[in-house]
TORKOLKE-206291 format. One record per residue: residue in one letter; x, y, z of N, C-alpha, C in turn. Coordinates in pm, whole numbers, plus 32768, in hexadecimal, padded with zeros to 4 digits. Each point is the difference from the previous one (the first is absolute). Example, Ala and Ser with C-alpha at 12.3 -4.5 7.8 and 13.67 -1.06 7.14 Angstrom:
<sites>
a85277DC7830C7FA780778000805A80788000;s7FDD80697FB88052807780067FB3806D8049;
</sites>
This chain:
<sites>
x80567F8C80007FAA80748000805B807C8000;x7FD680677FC3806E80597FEA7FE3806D8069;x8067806C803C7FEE806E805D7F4D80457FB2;x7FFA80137F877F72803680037F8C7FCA8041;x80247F817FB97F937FA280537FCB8006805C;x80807FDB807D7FED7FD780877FD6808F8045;x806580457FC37FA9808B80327F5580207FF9;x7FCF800B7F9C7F9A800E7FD27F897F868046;x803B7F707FE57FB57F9280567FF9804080AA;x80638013804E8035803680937F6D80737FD4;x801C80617FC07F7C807D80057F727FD48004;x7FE87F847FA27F7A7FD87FE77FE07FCA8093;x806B7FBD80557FBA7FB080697FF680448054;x802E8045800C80018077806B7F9280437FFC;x7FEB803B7F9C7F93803F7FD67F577FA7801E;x80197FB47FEB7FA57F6C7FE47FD87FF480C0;x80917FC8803D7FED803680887FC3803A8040;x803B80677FF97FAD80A580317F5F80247FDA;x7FFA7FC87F8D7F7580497FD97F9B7F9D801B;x7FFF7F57802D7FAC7FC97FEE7FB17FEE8082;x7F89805F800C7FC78000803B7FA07FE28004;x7FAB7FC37FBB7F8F7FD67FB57FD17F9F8097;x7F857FD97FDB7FB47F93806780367F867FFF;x800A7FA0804F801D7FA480277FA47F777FE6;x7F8180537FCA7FC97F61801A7F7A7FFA8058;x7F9D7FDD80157FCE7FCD807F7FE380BC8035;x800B805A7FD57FF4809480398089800E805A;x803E7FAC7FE8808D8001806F804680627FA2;x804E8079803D804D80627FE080887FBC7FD1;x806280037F8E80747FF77FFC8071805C803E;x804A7FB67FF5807E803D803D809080037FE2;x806C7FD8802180727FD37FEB8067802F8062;x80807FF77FC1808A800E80918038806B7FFD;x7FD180927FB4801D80727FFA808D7FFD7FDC;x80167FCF7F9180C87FFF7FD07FF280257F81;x806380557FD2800E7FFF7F30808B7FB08021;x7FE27F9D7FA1805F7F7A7FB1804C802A7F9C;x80607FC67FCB801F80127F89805D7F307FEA;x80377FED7FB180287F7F7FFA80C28000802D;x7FFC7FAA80378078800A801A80907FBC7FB1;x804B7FF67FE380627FFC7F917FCB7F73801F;x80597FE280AA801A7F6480017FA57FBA8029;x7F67802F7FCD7F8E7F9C800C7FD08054809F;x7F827FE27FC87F7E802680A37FEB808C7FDE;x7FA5805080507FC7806D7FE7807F80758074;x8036805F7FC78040808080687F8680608027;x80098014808D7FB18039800B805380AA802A;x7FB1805C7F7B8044806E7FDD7FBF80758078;x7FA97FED802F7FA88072807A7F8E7F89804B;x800C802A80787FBB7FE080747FB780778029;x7F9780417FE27FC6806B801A80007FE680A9;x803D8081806B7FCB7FD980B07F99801B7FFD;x7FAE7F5280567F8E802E803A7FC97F837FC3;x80327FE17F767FD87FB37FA780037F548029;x7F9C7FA77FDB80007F98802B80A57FAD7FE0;x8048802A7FAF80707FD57FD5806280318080;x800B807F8000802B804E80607FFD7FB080C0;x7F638004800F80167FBC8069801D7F528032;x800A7FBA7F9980167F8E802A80C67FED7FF9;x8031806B7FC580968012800280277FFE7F9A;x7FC47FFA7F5F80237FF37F968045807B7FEB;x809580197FB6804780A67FE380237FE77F70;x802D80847FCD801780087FB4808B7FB87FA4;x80137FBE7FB0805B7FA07FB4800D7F7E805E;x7F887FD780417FE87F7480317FD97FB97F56;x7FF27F83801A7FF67FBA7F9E7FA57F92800A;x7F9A7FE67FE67F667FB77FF480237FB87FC6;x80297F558036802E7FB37FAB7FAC7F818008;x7F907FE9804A7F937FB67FEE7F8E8046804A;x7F6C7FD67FBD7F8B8035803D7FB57F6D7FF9;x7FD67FFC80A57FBA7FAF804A80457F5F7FDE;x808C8023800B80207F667FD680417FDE7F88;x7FE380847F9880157FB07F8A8053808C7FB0;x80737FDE7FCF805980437FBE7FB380537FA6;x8047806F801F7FA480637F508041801C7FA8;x807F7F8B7FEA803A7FC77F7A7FB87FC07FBC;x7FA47FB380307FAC7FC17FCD7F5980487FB7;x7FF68067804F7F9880747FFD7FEB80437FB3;x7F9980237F937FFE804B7F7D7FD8807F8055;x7FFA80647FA97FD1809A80447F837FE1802D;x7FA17FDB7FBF7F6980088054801B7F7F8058;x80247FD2801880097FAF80BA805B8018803B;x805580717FDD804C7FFD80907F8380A5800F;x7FCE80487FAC7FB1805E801F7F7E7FC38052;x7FD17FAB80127F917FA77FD27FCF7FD480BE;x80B87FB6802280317FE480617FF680658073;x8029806F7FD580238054805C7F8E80788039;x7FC07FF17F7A7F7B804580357FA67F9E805E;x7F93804580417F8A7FAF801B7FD980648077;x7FB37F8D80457F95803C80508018806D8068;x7FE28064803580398058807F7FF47FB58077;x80A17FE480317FCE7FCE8075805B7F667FF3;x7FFF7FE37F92803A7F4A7FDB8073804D8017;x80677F687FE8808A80337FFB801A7F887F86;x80C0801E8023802E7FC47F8B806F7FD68017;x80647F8E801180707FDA8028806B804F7F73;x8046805C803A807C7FED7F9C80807FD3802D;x80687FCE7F9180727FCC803F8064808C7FC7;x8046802D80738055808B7FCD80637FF4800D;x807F802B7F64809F7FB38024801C80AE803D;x805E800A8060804280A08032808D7FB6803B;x8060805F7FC480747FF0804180357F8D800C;x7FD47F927F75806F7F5380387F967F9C8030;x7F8A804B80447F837FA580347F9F7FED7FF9;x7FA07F9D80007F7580037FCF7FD27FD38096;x7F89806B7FF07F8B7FE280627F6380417FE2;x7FB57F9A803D7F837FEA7FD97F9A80B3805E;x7FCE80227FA67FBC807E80277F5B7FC47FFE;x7FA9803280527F8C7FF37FE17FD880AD7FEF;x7F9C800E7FB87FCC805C7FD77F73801A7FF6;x7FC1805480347F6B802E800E800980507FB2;x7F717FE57FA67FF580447F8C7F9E80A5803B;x800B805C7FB97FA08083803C7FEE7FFF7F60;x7F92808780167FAA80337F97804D80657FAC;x7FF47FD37F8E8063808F7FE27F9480787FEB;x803680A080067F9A806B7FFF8060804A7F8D;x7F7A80167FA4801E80387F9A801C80B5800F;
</sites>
């Protein structure tokens, strides 16, 4: 994939991220982990901003952590609409991520909030 690409892919999910606020289903509100993504060279998602306050924010997720499985399952394996897919959902659910920082991986859980437009 070339620097345009990944750039441009990194913008769409982010974007995709941030904006999907739509219903959930069932009248259940969506939500997600309040982070803009972009892809990371050596595989998994970088996470480029942790808005404070933000559900990303408070479970300890920072900025150039690295999202290298969701709920178990690598998002090497993950096309854009399921690791988007994944990470959204209900206000209130959560979401296991696995985060590489500094040499180490450890497992984050994450409560999803509402995003406000």
């Amino acid at each position: 994939m070339s620097p345009q690409s990944r750039t441009a892919a990194a913008l769409a999910l982010g974007m995709a991220l941030l904006a999907s606020c739509g219903g959930a289903g069932r009248g259940q509100p969506a939500g997600g982990i309040h982070a803009k993504l972009g892809y990371s060279e050596g595989g998994g998602l970088r996470v480029v901003e942790a808005p404070a306050g933000g559900a990303a924010d408070l479970a300890g997720i920072r900025t150039d952590d690295v999202i290298i499985a969701i709920d178990g399952e690598s998002v090497r394996v993950l096309d854009y609409e399921e690791i988007v897919e994944r990470l959204r959902g209900r206000v209130g659910s959560t979401v296991q991520l696995d985060v590489f920082r500094k040499g180490q991986v450890s497992t984050v859980v994450v409560m999803r909030q509402a995003y406000s437009r």
